[in-house]
Each structure stands twice: as structure tokens, then as C-alpha cells.
C-alpha positions as CSV (number, residue, x, y, z in Angstrom):
1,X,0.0,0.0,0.0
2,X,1.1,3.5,-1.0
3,X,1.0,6.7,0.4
4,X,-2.1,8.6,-0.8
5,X,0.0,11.8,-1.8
6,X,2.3,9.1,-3.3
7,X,-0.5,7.8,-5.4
8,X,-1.9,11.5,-6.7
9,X,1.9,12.3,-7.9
10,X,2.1,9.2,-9.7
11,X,-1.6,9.9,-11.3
12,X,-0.5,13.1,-12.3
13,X,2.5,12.0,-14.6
14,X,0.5,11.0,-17.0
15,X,-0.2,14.6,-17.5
16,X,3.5,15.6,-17.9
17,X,5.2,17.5,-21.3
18,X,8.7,16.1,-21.7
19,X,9.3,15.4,-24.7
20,X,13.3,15.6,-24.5
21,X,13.8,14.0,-21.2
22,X,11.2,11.9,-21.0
23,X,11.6,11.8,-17.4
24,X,8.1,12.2,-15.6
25,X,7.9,13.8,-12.6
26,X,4.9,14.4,-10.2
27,X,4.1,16.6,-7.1
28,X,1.1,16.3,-4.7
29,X,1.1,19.4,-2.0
30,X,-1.4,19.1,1.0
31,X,-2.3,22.5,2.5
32,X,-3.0,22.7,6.1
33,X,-6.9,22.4,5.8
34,X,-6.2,18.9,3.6
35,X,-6.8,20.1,0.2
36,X,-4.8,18.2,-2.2
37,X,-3.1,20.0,-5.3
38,X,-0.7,18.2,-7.7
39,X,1.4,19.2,-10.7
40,X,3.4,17.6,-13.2
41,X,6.3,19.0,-15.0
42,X,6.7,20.6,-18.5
43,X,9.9,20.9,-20.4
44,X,10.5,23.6,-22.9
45,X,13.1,23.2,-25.6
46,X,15.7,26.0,-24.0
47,X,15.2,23.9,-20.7
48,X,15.5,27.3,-18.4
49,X,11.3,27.7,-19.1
50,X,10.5,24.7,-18.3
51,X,8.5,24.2,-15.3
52,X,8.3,21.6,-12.5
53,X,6.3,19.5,-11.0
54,X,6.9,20.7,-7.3
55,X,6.1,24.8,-8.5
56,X,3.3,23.7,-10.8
57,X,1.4,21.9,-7.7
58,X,2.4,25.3,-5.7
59,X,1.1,27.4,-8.0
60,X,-2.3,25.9,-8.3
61,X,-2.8,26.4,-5.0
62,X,-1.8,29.9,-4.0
63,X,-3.9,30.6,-7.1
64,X,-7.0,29.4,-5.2
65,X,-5.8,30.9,-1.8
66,X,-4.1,28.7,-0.4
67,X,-0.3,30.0,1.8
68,X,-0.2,27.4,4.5
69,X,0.9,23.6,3.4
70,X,1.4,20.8,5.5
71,X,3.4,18.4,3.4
72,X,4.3,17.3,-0.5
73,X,5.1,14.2,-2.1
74,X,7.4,13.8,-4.7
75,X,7.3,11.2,-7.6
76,X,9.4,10.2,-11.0
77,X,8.4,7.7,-13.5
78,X,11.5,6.2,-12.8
79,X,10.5,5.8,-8.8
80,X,14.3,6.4,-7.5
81,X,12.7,8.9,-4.8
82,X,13.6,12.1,-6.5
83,X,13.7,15.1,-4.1
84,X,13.2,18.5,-5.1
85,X,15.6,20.5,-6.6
86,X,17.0,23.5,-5.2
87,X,15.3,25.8,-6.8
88,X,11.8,23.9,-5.7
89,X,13.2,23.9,-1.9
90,X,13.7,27.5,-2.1
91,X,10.4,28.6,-3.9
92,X,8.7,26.1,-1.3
93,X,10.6,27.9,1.7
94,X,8.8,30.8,0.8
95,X,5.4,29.1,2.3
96,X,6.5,26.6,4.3
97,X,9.0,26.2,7.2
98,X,12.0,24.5,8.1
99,X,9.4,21.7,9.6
100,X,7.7,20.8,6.5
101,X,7.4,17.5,5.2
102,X,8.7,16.2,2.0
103,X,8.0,12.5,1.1
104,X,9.6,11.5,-1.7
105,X,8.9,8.1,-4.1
106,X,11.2,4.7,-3.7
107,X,9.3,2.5,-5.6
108,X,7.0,-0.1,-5.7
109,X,7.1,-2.3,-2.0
110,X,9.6,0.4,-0.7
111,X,8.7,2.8,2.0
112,X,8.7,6.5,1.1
113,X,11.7,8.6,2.0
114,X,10.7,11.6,4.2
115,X,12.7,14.6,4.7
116,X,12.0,18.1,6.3
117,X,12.2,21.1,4.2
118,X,15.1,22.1,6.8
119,X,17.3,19.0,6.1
120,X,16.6,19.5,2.4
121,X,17.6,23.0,2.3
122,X,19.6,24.2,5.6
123,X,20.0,27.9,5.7
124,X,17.2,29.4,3.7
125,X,17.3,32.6,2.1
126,X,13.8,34.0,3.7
127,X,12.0,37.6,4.0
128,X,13.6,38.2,7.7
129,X,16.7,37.9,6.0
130,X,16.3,40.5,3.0
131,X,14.8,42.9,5.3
């Protein structure tokens, strides 16, 4: 048995543009009053435009006012329990704090990985900071 955000990032690569990489990636981010929002990613031929899965998911929400998440979960097609990168950690840092969970995909009879957004990303730039 799977996690259930496990599950709704896996559902969601189906959904994914990559057409150079072909590596499928999907993100299922649970705000604080339960609502579920996922995202897939999309590549873009320059590579710089393209979007992922982790900021798509994000951006879905705060779109429907949501700014208070409780945890995301992290899938590839490849199940080798991708994290998010670091610019996914940081955009994430700017709603969520050092104790926010990140569970990320192993595969198939393996338990997920969990990490906190603080072990992930130690040190975050943050508003205090640039004030």
C-alpha cells in the first residue's frame, strides 16, 4: 500500500510535457486544511522555461488561496525517490518552514523517503533575512 500523496503524484505523470527528457515527474502538495493539489512538469526546448512538477502543484494552490501547506510528495516515473531541486526547496521555503514534510517516491514495495524542508535545504534565504 502506498501513500495517498504518493499515489496522486504518480496519477499526475501522466499529464507531464517532456518530450526531450522523458523523465516524468509528479508533485502532490497538501495545504493545512487537507486540500490536495498536484502538478506535473513541462519541459520547454531552451530547458531554463521549463516548469516543474513541485512549482506547478504550488502554483495551483496559491492561485486558489491557499499559503499554508502541511506536506508534499514527490514522484518520477523512474521511482528512485527524486527530491526537489534546489530551486523547488527555495520557492517552497517561501510558504512553508524548516518543519515541512517532504516524502519522496522509492518505488514499488519500498517505504517512502521523508525529509524536512530544513534538512533539504539548511540555511534558507527568507523575508527576515532581506529585510
Amino acid at each position: 500500500m502506498t501513500h495517498p500523496l504518493i499515489d496522486a503524484a504518480r496519477e499526475i505523470q501522466a499529464r507531464a510535457h517532456v518530450p526531450y527528457s522523458n523523465y516524468r515527474v509528479g508533485a502532490a502538495l497538501e495545504t493545512t486544511d487537507g486540500e490536495v493539489f498536484v502538478g506535473c512538469n513541462l519541459e520547454n526546448a531552451n530547458y531554463s522555461n521549463s516548469l516543474h512538477a513541485e512549482e506547478v502543484a504550488l502554483a495551483e494552490a496559491v492561485k486558489t488561496g491557499h499559503d499554508s501547506f502541511t506536506r508534499i510528495a514527490v514522484s518520477s516515473s523512474r521511482r528512485d525517490g527524486v527530491t526537489p531541486c534546489g530551486m523547488c526547496r527555495q520557492t517552497l521555503a517561501e510558504f512553508c518552514d524548516e518543519s515541512f514534510l517532504v516524502i519522496c517516491d522509492e518505488g514499488e514495495g519500498e517505504p517512502p523517503s521523508e525529509y524536512t524542508l530544513g534538512e533539504l535545504l539548511p540555511n534558507t534565504i527568507t523575508q527576515e533575512m532581506l529585510e
